[in-house]
KEGU-837863 format. One record per atom (N, C-alpha, C): residue in one letter; z, y, x. Coordinates in pm, whole numbers, plus 50000, padded with zeros to 5 digits. Example, Ala and Ser with C-alpha at 12.3 -4.5 7.8 and 13.67 -1.06 7.14 Angstrom:
2
ATOM residu     z     y     x
ATOM      a 50780 49431 51319
ATOM      a 50780 49550 51230
ATOM      a 50780 49670 51320
ATOM      s 50708 49775 51285
ATOM      s 50714 49894 51367
ATOM      s 50787 50003 51290
This chain:
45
ATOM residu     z     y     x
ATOM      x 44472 86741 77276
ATOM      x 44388 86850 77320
ATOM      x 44421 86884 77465
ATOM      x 44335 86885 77538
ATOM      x 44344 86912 77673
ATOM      x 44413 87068 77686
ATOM      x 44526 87051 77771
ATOM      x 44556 87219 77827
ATOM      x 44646 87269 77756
ATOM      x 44664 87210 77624
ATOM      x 44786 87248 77550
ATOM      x 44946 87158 77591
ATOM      x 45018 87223 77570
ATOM      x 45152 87154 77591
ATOM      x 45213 87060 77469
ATOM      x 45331 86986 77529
ATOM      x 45368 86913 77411
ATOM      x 45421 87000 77309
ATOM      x 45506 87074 77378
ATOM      x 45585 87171 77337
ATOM      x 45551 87279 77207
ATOM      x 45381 87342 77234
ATOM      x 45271 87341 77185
ATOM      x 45238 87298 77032
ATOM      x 45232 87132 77067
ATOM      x 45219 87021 76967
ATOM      x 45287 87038 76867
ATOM      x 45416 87020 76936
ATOM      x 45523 87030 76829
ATOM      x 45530 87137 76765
ATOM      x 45531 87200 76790
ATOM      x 45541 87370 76714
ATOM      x 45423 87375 76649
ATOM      x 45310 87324 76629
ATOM      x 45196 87305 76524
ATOM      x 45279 87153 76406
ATOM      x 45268 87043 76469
ATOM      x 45308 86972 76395
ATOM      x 45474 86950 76332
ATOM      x 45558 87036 76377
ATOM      x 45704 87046 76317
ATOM      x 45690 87078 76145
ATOM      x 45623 87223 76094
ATOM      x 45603 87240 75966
ATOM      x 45565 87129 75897
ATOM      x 45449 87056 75900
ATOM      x 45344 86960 75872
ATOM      x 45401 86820 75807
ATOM      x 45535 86823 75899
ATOM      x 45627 86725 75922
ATOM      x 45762 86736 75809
ATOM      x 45756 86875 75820
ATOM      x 45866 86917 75732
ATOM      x 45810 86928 75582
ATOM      x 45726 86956 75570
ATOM      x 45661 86940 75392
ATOM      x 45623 86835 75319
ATOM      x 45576 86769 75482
ATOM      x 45604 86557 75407
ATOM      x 45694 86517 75370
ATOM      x 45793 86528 75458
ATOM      x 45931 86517 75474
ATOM      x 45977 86565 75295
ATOM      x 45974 86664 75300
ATOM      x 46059 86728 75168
ATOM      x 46017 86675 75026
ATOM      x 45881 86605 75005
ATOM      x 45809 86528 74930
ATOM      x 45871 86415 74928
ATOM      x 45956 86362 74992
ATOM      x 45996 86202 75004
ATOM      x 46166 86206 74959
ATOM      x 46213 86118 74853
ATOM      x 46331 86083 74779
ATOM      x 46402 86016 74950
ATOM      x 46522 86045 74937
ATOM      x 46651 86008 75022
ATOM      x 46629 85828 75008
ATOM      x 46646 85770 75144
ATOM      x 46611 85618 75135
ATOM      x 46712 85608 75243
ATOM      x 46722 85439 75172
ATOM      x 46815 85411 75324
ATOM      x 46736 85320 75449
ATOM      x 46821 85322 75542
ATOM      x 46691 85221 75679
ATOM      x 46795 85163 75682
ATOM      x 46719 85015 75757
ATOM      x 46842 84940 75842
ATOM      x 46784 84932 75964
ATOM      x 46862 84922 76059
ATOM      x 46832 84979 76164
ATOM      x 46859 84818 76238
ATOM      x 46752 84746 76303
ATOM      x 46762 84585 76363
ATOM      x 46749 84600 76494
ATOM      x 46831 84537 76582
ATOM      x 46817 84570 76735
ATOM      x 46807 84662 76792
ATOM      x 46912 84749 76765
ATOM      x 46915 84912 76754
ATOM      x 47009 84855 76884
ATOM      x 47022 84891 77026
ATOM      x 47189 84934 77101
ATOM      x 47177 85092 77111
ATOM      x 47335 85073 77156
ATOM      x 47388 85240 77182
ATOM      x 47410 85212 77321
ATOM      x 47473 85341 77364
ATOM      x 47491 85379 77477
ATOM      x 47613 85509 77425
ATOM      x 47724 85439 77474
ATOM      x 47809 85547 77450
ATOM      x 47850 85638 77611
ATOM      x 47909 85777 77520
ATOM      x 47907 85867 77636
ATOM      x 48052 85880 77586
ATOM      x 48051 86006 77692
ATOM      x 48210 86091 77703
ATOM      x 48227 86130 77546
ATOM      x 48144 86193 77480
ATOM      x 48151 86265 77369
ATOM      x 48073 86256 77228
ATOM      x 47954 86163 77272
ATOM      x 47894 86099 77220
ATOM      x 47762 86001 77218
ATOM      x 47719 85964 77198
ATOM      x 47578 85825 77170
ATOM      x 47463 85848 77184
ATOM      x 47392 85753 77293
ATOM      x 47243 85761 77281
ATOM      x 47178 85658 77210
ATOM      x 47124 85661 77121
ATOM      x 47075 85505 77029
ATOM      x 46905 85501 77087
């Protein structure tokens, strides 16, 4: 939508996200060609 922010976005679609979310059983991922980036304190993946 023109003129709106992301910021915006998110704060419409965060709930939306969260009630799908809560509908769905605990799964595991594997995560393929994932790198990190380690810091002082911790990781950017």
């Amino acid at each position: 939508m023109p003129g709106n922010s992301l910021g915006a976005e998110f704060e419409r679609a965060a709930p939306l996200l969260s009630a799908a979310a809560a509908e769905l059983a605990p799964f595991t991922a594997r995560l393929a060609g994932v790198h990190t980036f380690g810091h002082r304190e911790d990781a950017t993946v």
